[in-house]
C-alpha positions as CSV (number, residue, x, y, z in Angstrom):
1,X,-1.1,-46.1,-68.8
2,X,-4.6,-45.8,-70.1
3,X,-6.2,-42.0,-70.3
4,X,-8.7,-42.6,-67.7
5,X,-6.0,-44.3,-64.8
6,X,-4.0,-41.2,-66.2
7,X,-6.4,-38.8,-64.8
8,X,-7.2,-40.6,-61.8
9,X,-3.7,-40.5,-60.8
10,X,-3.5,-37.0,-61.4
11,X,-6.4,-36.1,-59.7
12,X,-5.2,-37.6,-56.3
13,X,-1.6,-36.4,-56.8
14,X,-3.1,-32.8,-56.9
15,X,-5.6,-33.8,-53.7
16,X,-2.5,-34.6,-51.8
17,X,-0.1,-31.9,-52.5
18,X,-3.2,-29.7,-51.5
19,X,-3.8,-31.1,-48.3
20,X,0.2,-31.1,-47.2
21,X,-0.1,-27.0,-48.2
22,X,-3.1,-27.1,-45.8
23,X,-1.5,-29.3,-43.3
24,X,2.0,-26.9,-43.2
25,X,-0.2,-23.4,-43.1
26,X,-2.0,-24.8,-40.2
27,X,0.8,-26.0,-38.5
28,X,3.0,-22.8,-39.2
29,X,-0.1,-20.7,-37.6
30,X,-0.6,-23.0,-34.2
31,X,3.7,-22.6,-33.6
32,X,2.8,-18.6,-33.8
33,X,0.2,-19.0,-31.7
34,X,1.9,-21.1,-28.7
35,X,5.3,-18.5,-29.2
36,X,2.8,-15.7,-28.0
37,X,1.3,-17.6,-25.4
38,X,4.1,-18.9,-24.2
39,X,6.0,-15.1,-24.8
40,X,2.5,-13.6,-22.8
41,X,1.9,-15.7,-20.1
42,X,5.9,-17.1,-18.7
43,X,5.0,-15.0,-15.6
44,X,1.4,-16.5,-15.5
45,X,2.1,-19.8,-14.6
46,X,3.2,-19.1,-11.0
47,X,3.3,-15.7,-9.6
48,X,5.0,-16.2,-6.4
49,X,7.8,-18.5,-7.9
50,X,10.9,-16.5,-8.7
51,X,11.9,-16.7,-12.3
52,X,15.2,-16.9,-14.1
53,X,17.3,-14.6,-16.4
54,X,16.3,-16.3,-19.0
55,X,12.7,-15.7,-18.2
56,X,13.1,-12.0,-17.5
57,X,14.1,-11.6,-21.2
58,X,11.0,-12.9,-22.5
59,X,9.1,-10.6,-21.0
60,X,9.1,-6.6,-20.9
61,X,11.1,-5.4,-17.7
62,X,10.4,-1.5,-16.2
63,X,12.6,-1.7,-13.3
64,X,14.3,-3.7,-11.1
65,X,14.6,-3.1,-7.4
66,X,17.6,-4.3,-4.4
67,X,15.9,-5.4,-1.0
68,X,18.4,-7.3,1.4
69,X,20.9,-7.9,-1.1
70,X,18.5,-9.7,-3.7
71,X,17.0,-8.1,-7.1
72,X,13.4,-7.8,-7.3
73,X,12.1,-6.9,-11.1
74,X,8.7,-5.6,-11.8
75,X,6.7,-5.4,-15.4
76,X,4.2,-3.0,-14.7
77,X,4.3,0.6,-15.8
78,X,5.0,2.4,-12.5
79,X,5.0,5.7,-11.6
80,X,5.8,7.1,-7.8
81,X,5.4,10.4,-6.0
82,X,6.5,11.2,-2.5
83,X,4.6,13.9,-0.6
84,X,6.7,15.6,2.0
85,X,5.1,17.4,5.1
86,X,7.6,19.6,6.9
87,X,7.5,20.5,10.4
88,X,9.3,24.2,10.9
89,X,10.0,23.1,15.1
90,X,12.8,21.7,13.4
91,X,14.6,24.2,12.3
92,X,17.9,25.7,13.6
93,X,19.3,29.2,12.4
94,X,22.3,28.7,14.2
95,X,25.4,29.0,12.1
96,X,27.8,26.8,14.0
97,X,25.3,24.2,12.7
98,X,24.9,22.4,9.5
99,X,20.8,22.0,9.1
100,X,19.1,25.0,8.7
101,X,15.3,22.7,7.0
102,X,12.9,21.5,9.0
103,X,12.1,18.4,9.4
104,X,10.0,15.8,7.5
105,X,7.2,14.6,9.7
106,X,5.0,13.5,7.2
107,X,6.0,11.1,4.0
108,X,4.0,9.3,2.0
109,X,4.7,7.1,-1.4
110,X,1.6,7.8,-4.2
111,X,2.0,5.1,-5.8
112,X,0.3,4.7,-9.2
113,X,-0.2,0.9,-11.8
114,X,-0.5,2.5,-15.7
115,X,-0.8,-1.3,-17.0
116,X,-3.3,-2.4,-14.1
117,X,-5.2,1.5,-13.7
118,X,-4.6,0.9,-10.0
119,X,-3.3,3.2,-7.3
120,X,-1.7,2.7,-3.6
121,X,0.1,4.6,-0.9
122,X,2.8,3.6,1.2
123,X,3.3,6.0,4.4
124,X,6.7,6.1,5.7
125,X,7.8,6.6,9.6
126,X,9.9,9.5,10.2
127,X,11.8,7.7,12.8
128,X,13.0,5.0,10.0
129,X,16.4,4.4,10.8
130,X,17.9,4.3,7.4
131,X,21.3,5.7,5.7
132,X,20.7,9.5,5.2
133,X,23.6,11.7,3.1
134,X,25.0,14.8,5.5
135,X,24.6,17.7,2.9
136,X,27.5,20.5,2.9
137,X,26.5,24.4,2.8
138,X,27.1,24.0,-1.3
139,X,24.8,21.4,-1.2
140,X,27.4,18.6,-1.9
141,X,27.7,15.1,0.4
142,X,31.1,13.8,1.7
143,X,29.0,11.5,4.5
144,X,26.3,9.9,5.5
145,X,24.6,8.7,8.6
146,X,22.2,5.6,9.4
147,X,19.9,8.0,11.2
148,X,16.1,8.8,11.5
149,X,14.4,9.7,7.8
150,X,13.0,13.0,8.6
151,X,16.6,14.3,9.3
152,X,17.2,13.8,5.4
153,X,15.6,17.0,5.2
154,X,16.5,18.6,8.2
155,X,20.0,18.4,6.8
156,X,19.6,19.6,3.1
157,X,20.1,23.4,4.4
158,X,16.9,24.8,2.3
159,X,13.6,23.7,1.3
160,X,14.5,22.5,-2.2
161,X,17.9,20.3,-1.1
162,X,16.3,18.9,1.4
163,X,13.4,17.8,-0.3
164,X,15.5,16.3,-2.6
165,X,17.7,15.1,-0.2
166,X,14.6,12.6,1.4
167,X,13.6,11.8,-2.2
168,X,17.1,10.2,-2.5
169,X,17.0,8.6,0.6
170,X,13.6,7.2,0.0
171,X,14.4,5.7,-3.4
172,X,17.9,4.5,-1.7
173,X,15.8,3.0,1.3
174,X,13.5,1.1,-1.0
175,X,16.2,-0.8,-3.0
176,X,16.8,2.7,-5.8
177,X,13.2,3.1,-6.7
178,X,12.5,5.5,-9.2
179,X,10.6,8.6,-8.0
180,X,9.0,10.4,-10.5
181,X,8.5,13.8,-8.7
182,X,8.0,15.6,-5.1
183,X,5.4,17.6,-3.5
184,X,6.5,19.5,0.2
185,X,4.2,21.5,2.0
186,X,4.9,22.6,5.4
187,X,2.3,20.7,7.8
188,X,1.0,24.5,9.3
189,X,-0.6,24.5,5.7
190,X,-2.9,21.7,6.2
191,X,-5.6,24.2,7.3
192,X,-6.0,25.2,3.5
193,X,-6.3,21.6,2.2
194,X,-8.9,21.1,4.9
195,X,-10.9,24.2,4.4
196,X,-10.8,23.6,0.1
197,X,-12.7,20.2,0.8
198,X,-15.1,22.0,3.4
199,X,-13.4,19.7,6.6
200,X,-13.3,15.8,7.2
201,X,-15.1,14.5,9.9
202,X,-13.5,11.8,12.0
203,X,-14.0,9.8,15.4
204,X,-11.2,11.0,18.0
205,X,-9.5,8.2,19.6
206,X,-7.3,10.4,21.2
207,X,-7.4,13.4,23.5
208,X,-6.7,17.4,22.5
209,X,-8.4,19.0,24.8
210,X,-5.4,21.0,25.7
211,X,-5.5,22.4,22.5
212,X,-9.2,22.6,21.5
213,X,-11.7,21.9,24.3
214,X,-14.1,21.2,21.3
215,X,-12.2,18.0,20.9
216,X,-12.3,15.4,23.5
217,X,-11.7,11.8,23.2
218,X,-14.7,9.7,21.6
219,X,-16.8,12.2,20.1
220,X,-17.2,12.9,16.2
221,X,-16.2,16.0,14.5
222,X,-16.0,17.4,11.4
223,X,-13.1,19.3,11.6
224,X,-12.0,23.3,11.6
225,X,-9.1,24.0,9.6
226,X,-7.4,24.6,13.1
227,X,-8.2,21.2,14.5
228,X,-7.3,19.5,11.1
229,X,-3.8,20.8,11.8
230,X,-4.0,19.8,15.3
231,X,-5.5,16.1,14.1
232,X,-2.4,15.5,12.4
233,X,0.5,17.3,13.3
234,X,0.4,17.4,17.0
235,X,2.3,14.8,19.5
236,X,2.7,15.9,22.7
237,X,0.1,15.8,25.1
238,X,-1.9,13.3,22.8
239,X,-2.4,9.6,23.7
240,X,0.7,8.2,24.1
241,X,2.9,11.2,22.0
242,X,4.4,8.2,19.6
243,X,4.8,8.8,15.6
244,X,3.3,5.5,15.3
245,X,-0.2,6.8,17.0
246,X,0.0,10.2,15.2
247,X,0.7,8.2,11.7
248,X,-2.8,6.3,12.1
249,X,-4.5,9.5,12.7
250,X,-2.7,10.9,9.8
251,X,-4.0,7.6,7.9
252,X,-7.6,8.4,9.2
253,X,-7.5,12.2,7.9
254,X,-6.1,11.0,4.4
255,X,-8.8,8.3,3.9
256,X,-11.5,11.0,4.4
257,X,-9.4,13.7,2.7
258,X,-9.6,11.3,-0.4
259,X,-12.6,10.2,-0.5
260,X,-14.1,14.3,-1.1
261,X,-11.2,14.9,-3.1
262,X,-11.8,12.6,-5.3
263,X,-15.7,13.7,-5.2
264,X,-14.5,16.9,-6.0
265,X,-12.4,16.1,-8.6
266,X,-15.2,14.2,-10.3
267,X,-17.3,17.3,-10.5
268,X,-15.0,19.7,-11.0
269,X,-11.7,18.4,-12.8
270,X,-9.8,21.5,-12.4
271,X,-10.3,21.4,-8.9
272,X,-6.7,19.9,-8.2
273,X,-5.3,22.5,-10.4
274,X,-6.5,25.5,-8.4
275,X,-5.2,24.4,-5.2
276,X,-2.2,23.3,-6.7
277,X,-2.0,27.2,-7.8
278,X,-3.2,28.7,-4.5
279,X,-0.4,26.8,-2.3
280,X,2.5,27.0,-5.1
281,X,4.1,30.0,-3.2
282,X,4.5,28.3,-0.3
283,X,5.1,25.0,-1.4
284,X,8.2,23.0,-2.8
285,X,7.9,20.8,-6.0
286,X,9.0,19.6,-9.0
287,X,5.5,18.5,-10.2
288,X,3.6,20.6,-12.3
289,X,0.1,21.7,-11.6
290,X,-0.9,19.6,-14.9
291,X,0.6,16.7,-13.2
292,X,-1.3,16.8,-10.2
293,X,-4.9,17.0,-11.6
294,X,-3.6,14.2,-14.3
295,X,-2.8,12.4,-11.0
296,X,-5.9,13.1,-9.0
297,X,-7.8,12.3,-12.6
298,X,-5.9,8.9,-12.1
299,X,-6.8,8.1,-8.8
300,X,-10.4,9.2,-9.1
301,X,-11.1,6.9,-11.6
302,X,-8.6,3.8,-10.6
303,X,-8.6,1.3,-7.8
304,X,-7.3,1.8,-4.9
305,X,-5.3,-0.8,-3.5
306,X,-4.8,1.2,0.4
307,X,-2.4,2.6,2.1
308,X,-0.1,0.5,3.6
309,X,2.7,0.7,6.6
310,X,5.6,-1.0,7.1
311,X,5.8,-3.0,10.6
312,X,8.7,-2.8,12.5
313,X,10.4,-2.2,16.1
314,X,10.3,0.9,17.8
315,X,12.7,2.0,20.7
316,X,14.4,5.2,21.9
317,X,18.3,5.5,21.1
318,X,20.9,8.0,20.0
319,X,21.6,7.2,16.9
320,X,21.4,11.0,15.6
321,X,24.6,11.3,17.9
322,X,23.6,14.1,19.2
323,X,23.9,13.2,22.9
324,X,20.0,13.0,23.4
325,X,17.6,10.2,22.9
326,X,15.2,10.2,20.3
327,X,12.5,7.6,19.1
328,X,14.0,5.1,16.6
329,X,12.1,3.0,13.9
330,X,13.7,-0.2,12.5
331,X,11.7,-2.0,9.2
332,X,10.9,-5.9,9.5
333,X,12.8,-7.0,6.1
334,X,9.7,-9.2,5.3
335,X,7.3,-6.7,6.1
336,X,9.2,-4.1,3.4
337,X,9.3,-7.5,0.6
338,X,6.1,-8.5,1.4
339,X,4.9,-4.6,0.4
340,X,6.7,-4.2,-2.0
341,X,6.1,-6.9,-3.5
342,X,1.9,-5.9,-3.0
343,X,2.4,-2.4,-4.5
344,X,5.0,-3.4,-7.6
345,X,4.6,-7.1,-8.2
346,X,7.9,-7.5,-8.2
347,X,9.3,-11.0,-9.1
348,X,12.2,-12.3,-7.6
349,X,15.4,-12.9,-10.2
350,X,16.9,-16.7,-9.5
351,X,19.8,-15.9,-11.7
């Protein structure tokens, strides 16, 4: 082979082995590429279709929740706190009697996004029939009851059981959610939360007149740390005395309660913190004053996704079986899915 052909050959021998590197580095980096898309986005594709096992491994799992017999599996970093209002009218001292708590008039879900920064609430109806455990003196459970919700802490025998005692039949009622902590406050206190935030004002669409003349139906008032306990605790002798109506002004106050809360928080970020340490000797919690400004910090600078309510029928029935008739509360299934779904984006598992 002559010199020049020689050097020709090897020129374009080189050129080609150089452009098959190229070729395999660019082809090495486009299949890393697709393998994180494709690892990033297998959810992405169709939100509302449920996806398989093997999807679910591709793809960082946080929990997994049981609603009507099917698991529901969520991806977001969640994190849930139930507030607990108590009611002293239902307490018993008796000793022939096995609930010595009051009862849990007010419960609410705080429900809080870390992957999304967004926040929700989910309010709960006392009456909610749902499986409740019957706590022994020593605190242990050899029963349980499908009964009303507020009764899980009506039968805890102390403050402390029972508000764990309706943290576990929360979680159990919404398919073993994890709840990261518990804040009960008997409702008579709601006259300190309303005068720390100097009063809410509101539009009454209901009557207490027997209890405050100053509020009548239809007129707007920011109210006394009197009538803000009136507002939302009291039933009878208001509107139609149902939960259900007293549950939508307790919606109403907490909306407005927020909304300076949060303005308060804003300005003054210890402001959680203080009240947190002014009602800690009358309160019952697990969640450290810390917590709730990191919390209310949360929520002040999130978005809020609302507060929601679970539909459902309502009827009156003895299912306490205690001989009387009380108000019962029975969840639509799709009403708690759809929700849930909302608040956790849970995906459905088609295993």
């Amino acid at each position: 082979m002559k010199i020049h052909n020689k050097k020709k050959f090897l020129f374009l021998t080189a050129c080609l082995l150089c452009t098959l590197v190229i070729f395999w580095f660019a082809l090495i980096q486009a299949e890393k590429k697709y393998s994180k898309k494709t690892s990033e986005s297998i959810l992405s594709d169709d939100e509302n279709k449920a996806v398989s096992s093997e999807d679910i491994e591709a793809v960082t799992k946080e929990g997994t929740l049981t609603l009507y017999g099917k698991k529901y599996d969520y991806f977001d970093v969640m994190e849930s706190y139930l507030l607990i209002g108590t009611d002293a009218s239902g307490t018993n001292t008796s000793e022939s009697e096995r609930y010595h708590s009051g009862m849990a008039d007010f419960l609410l879900l705080v429900i809080l996004n870390k992957t999304e920064n967004t926040y929700g609430f989910l309010q709960l109806n006392r009456d909610t029939i749902t499986e409740v455990a019957l706590l022994q003196e020593d605190g242990s459970a050899n029963a349980s009851a499908d009964i009303q919700l507020c009764t899980a802490h009506w039968y805890g025998g102390s403050d402390s059981a029972g508000s764990k005692n309706t943290v576990t039949s929360v979680s159990a009622m919404l398919g073993n959610l994890p709840i990261d902590g518990y804040y009960a406050l008997n409702m008579e206190e709601i006259s300190v939360l309303n005068h720390a935030i100097g009063g809410v004002t509101v539009t009454l669409e209901d009557d207490f007149s027997e209890m405050d003349k100053a509020m009548q139906k239809g007129k707007t008032i920011r109210l006394s740390d009197s009538q803000a306990f009136h507002y939302v605790h009291d039933r009878y002798q208001v509107g139609d005395e149902t939960n259900i109506s007293r549950m939508n002004r307790q919606k109403n106050y907490m909306k407005a309660f927020m909304a300076k809360a949060m303005q308060k928080t804003k300005k003054e970020p210890a402001f959680a913190n203080k009240l947190y340490k002014q009602l800690i000797e009358v309160a019952d919690t697990d969640i450290t004053g810390r917590q709730v400004s990191t919390i209310m910090k949360y929520i002040s600078e999130g978005t809020g996704m609302g507060i929601h309510t679970f539909e459902g029928t309502s009827k009156i029935g003895k299912a306490l079986g205690d001989g009387e008739e009380h108000a019962e509360f029975y969840i639509n299934k799709e009403s708690m899915i759809d929700i849930m779904t909302k608040l956790y984006k849970l995906q459905e598992r088609k295993d």
